[in-house]
C-alpha positions in Angstrom: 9.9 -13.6 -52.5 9.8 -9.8 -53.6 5.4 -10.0 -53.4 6.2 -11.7 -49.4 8.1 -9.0 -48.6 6.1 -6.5 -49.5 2.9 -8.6 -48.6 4.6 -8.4 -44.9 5.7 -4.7 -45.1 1.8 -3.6 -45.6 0.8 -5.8 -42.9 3.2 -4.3 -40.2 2.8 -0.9 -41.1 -0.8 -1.7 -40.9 -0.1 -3.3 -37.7 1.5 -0.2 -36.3 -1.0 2.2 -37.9 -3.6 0.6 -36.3 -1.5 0.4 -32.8 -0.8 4.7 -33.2 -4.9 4.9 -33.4 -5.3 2.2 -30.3 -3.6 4.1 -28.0 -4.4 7.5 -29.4 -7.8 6.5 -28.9 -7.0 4.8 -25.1 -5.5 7.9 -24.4 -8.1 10.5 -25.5 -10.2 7.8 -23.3 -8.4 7.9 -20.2 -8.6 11.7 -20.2 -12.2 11.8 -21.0 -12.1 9.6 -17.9 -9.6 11.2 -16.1 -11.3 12.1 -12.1 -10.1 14.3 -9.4 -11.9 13.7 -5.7 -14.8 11.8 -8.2 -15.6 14.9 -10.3 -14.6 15.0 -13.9 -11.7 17.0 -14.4 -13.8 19.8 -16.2 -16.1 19.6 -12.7 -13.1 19.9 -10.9 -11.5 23.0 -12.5 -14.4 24.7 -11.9 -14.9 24.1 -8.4 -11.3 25.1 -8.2 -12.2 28.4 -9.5 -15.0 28.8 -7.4 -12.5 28.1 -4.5 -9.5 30.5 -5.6 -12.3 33.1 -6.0 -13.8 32.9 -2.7 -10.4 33.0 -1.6 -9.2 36.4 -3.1 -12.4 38.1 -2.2 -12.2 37.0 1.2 -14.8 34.9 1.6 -13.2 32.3 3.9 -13.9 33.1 7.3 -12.7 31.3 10.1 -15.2 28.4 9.8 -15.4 24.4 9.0 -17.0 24.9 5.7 -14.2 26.9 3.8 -11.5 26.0 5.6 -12.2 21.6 4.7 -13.4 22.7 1.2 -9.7 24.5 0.7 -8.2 21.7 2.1 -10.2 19.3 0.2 -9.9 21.0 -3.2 -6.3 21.5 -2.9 -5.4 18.5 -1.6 -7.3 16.3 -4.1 -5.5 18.1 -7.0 -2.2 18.2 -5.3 -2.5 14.2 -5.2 -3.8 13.8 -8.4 -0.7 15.3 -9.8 2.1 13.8 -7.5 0.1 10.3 -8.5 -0.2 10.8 -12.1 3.1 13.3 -13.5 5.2 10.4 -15.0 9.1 11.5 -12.8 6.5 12.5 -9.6 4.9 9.9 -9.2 7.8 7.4 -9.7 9.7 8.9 -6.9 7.9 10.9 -4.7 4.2 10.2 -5.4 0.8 12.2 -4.2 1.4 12.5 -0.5 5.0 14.3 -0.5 3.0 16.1 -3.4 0.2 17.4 -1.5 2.4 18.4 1.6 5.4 20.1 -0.4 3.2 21.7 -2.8 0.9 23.5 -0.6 4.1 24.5 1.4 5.3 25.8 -2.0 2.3 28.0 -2.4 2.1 29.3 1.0 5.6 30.1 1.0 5.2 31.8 -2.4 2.6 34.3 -1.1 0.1 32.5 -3.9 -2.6 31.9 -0.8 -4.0 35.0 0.9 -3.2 35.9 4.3 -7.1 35.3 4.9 -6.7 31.9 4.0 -3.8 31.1 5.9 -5.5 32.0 9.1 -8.1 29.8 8.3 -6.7 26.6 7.7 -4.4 27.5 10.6 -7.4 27.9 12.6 -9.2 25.1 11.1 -6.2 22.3 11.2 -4.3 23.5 14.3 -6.7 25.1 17.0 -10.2 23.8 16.0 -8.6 20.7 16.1 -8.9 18.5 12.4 -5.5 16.9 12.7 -6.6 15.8 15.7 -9.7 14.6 14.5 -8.0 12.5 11.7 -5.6 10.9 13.8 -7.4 9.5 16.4 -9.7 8.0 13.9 -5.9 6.8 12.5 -4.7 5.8 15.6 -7.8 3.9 17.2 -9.0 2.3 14.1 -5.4 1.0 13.3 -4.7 -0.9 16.2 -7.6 -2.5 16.5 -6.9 -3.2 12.7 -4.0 -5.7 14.2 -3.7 -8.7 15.8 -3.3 -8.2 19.5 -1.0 -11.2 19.7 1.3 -9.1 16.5 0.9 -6.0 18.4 2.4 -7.2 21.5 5.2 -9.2 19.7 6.0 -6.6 17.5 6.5 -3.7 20.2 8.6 -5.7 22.4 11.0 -5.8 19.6 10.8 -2.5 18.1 11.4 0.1 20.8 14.9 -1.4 20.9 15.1 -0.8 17.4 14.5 2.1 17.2 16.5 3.4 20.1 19.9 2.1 19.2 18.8 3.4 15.5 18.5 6.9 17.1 21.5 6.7 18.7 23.2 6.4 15.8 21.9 9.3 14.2 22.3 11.3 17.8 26.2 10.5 17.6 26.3 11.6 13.8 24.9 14.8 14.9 27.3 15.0 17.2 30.5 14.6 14.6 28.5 16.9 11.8 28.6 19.5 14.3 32.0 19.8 15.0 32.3 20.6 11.1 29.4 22.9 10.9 31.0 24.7 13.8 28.5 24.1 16.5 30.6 21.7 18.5 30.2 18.1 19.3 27.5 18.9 22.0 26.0 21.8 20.2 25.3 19.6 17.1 23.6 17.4 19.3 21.6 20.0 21.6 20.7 21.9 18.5 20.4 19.3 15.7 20.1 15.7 16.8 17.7 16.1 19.8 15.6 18.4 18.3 14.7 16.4 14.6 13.8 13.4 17.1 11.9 14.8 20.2 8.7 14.2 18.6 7.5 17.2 16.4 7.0 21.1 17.2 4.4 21.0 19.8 5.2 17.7 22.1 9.1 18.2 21.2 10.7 21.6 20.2 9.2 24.2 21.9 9.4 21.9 25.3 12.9 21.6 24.5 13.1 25.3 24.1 11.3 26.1 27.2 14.1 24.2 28.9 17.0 25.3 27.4 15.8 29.2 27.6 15.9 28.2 31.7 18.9 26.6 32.0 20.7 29.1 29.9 19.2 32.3 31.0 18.3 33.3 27.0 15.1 33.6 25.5 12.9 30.8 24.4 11.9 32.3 21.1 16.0 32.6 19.9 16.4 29.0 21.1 13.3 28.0 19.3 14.3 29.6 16.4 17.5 27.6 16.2 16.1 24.4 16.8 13.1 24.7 14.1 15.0 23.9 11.1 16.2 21.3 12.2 12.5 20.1 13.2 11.2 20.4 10.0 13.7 19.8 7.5 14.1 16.2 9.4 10.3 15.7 8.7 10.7 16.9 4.8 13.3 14.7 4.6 11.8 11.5 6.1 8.5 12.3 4.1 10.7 11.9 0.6 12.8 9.4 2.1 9.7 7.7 2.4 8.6 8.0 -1.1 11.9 6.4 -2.4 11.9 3.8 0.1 8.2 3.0 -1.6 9.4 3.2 -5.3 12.5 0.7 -3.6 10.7 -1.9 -2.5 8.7 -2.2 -5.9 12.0 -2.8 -7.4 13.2 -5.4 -4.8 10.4 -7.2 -3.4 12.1 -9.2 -1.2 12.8 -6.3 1.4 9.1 -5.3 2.3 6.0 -7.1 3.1 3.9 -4.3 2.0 2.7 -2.6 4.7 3.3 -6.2 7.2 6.1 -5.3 9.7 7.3 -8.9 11.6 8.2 -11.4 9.4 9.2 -14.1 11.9 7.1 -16.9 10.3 4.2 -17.3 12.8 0.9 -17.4 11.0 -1.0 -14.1 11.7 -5.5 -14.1 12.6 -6.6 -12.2 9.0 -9.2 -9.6 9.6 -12.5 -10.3 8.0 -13.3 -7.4 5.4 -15.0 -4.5 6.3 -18.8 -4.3 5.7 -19.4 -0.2 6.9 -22.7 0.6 7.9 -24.2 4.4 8.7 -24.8 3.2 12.2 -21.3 1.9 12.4 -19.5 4.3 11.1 -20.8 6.4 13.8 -19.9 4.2 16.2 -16.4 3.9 15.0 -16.4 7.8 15.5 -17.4 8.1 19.0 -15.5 5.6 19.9 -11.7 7.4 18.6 -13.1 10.6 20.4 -14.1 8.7 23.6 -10.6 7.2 23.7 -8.7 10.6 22.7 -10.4 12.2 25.3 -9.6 9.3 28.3 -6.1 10.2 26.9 -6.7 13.6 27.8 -7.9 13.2 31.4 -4.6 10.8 31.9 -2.6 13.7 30.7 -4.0 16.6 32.4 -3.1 14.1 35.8 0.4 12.8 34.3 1.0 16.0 32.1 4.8 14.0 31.4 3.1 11.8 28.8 1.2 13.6 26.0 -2.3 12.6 25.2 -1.8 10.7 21.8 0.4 8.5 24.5 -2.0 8.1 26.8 -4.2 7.4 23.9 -2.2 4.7 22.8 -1.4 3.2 26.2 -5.4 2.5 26.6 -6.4 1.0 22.8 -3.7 -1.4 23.2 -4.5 -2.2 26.7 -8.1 -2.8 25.3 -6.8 -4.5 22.5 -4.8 -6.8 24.4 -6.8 -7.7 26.8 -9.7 -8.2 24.7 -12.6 -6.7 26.5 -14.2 -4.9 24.0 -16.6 -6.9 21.4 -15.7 -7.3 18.2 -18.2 -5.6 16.7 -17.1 -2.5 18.7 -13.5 -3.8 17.3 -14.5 -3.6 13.6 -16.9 -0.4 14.2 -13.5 1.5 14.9 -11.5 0.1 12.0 -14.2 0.8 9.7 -14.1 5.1 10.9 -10.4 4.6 10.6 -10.6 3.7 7.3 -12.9 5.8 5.9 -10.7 8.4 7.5 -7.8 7.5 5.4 -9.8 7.4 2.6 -11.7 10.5 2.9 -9.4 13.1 4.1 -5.9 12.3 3.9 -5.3 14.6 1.0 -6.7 17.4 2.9 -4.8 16.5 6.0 -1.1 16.4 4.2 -2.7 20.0 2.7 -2.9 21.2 6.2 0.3 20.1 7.2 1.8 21.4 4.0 -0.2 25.1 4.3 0.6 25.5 8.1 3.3 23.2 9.8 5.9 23.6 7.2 7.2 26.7 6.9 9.9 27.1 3.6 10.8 30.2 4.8 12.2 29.4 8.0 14.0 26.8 6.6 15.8 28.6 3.7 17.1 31.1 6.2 19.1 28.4 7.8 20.0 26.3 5.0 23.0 25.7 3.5 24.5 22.9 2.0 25.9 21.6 4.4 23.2 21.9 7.4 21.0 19.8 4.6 23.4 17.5 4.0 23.8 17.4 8.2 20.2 16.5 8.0 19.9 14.3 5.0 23.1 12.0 7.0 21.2 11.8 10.1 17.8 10.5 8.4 19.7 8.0 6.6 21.7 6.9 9.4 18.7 6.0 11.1 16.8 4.7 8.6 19.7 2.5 7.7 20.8 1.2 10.9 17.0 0.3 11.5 16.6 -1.6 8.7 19.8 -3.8 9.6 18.4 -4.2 13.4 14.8 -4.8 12.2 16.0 -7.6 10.0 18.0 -9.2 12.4 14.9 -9.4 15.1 12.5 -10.6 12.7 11.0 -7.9 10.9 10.9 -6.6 7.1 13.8 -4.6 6.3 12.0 -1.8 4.7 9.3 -1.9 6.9 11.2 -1.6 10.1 13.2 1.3 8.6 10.3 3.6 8.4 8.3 2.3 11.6 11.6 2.5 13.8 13.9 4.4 11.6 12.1 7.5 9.8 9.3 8.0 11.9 11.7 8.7 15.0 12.5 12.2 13.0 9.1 13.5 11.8 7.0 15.9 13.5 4.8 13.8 16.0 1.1 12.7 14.4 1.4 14.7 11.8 4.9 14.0 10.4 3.5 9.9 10.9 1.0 10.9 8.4 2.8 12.1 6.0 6.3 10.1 5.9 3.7 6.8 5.6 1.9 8.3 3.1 4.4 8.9 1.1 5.7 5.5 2.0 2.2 4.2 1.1 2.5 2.2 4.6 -0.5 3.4 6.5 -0.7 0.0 8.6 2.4 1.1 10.2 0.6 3.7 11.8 0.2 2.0 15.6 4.0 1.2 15.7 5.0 4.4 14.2 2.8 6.1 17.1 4.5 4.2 19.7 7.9 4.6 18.2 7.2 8.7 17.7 5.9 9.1 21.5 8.1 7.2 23.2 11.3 7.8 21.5 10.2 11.9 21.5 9.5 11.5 25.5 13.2 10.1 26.3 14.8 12.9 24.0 13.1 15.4 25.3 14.6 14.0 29.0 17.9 13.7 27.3 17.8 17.2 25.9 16.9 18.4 29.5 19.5 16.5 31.4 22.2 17.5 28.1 21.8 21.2 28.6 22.1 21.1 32.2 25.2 19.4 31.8 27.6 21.1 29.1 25.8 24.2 28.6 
């Protein structure tokens, strides 16, 4: 008995020696392996060098090439280590990563002012977040079934407006505490997280309200930012838990599939991207951005993306354009989402959200304001969603979160960090159509009681 016992004791400590070496070995392996944007990390810390360097000496002019190669180099590292930190990328993961961490830097005076200009340049005036999301938005929805598409929205804008009611008349009730009064919480706080980001929502709002109360724009503006932004920060990690949630309970999500009222759904045959096609794909977002232009610039009331959405769904639904042309645009859209989401988030993070404005108004409370509203919306949503036939967790960020983000941009990031891309055509129609009636309710509000 005594030999059998110690026959077994050198046999499992053996056993375990040789396990400590296993994964010693597997993890020595994995870093050896270990890739950033494709390059080895060695590779990549050096072209990170190279890119801090040209940074501090100036050397990025207003131009594509420095301004996508910050954005890429950033942004690929930023993700890496929101995907691979073992806390980070439980409950946030790469995408609130890559938007919050560049915010970080640029609010911590680590980027030069150079750079800043740059990338604002680059992502906001020359146009790349608009470049990314009409590939997002046109190779999406032709992504779905036309017959889903049509069932889905009928269904959803209800959703989503009773679920933003809910969060209008919280706003409401939370500013009678914070001292804003009932209709001040909701002129100030509710209407402006939900009119549909900074550009198509806030300062529209602010241009009306400076009218109607005889006070400047840029004081009005400056009240109603905070709440802008910290909505979208919040929906972004909201969207990041709601992920990590549905790993846990399974039964709430259909990963990434909104409606799940039992009808069988056409599959889309895999992608097979060509050269040729891919370039097809391309012209035909900017073709279809650019009819939504022309609509806009004659029915200014309706913002392009709008207009742009209004016309691939009619084309979708209808059917009239080949499917060849069909899978040419879902191939660009997906290489889009492939190839330059990281830098995209970057962008967003380096020049749409601005830390400093927000910490000014911040308090405790005001957050918790925020973080009430998000949730009431989200929550309600996934309720109603449920109810009409669609996956709880699904319909909470299509017609609950994405009613507070910031337009095209905040889309991006709350379903990246939701790691729900396919949601982007009902998210889009959600975002525009919901910001377009709070904008009119904001206008007709302040007329009214202020």
């Amino acid at each position: 008995t005594f030999l059998k016992k110690t026959f077994l004791k050198k046999t499992f400590l053996k056993k375990t020696f040789l396990k400590k070496t296993f994964l010693k070995k597997t993890e020595r392996l994995s870093m050896k392996d270990f890739k950033v944007a494709g390059f080895p990390l060695p590779l990549y810390v050096l072209i990170l060098a190279l890119t801090v360097a040209c940074m501090f000496t100036g050397c990025v002019p207003k131009s594509l090439v420095p301004a996508f190669l910050v954005l890429m180099v950033f942004g690929e590292g930023l993700n890496a280590i929101g995907n691979n930190v073992p806390v980070v990328k439980t409950y946030l993961g790469g995408s609130v990563i890559c938007i919050l961490g560049s915010a970080v830097l640029t609010a911590g005076g680590l980027i030069p002012e150079q750079t800043i200009e740059t990338l604002d340049y680059f992502v906001n005036d020359s146009g790349f977040l608009i470049f990314y999301i009409a590939a997002l938005i046109c190779g999406s929805l032709f992504n779905i079934d036309r017959n889903l598409l049509l069932r889905a929205t009928v269904k959803l804008l209800p959703v989503a407006v009773i679920s933003l009611s809910m969060g209008i008349l919280l706003s409401g009730i939370m500013g009678i505490i914070l001292g804003e009064g009932f209709w001040g919480g909701i002129l100030y706080i509710g209407v402006p997280m939900t009119s549909g980001g900074m550009t198509a929502g806030t300062v529209p709002l602010s241009a009306m309200y400076s009218q109607a109360l005889g006070v400047e724009a840029a004081d009005v503006l400056t009240k109603m930012a905070p709440a802008t932004v910290l909505g979208n920060c919040v929906a972004i990690i909201f969207g990041g838990l709601l992920n990590n949630f549905g790993k846990k309970h399974p039964e709430t999500t259909g990963n990434g599939v909104l409606v799940n009222d039992g009808k069988t759904v056409k599959k889309t045959p895999p992608l097979k991207p060509t050269f040729a096609s891919l370039c097809t794909g391309m012209i035909i977002a900017f073709a279809f951005y650019q009819l939504g232009a022309i609509l806009h610039r004659f029915v200014p009331v309706i913002p392009t993306y709008a207009w742009m959405i209004i016309a691939v769904v009619l084309v979708k639904g209808t059917g009239i354009m080949s499917e060849e042309l069909e899978d040419a645009a879902r191939e660009w859209g997906q290489f889009a989402i492939k190839s330059w989401t990281a830098a995209a988030l970057a962008g967003i993070g380096f020049t749409l959200i601005d830390l400093n404005t927000i910490l000014k108004t911040l308090t405790p409370l005001y957050l918790i304001t925020v973080v009430l509203i998000v949730g009431i919306i989200t929550f309600t949503a996934s309720v109603l969603g449920k109810l009409v036939g669609f996956f709880p967790l699904e319909s909470a960020i299509a017609a609950g979160m994405c009613t507070t983000n910031m337009g095209g941009s905040g889309n991006v990031a709350v379903l990246s960090s939701a790691h729900r891309m396919e949601l982007l055509p009902f998210a889009q129609i959600v975002t525009r159509s919901c910001g377009a009636l709070m904008l009119t309710i904001g206008g007709i509000l302040v007329q009214m009681v202020g």
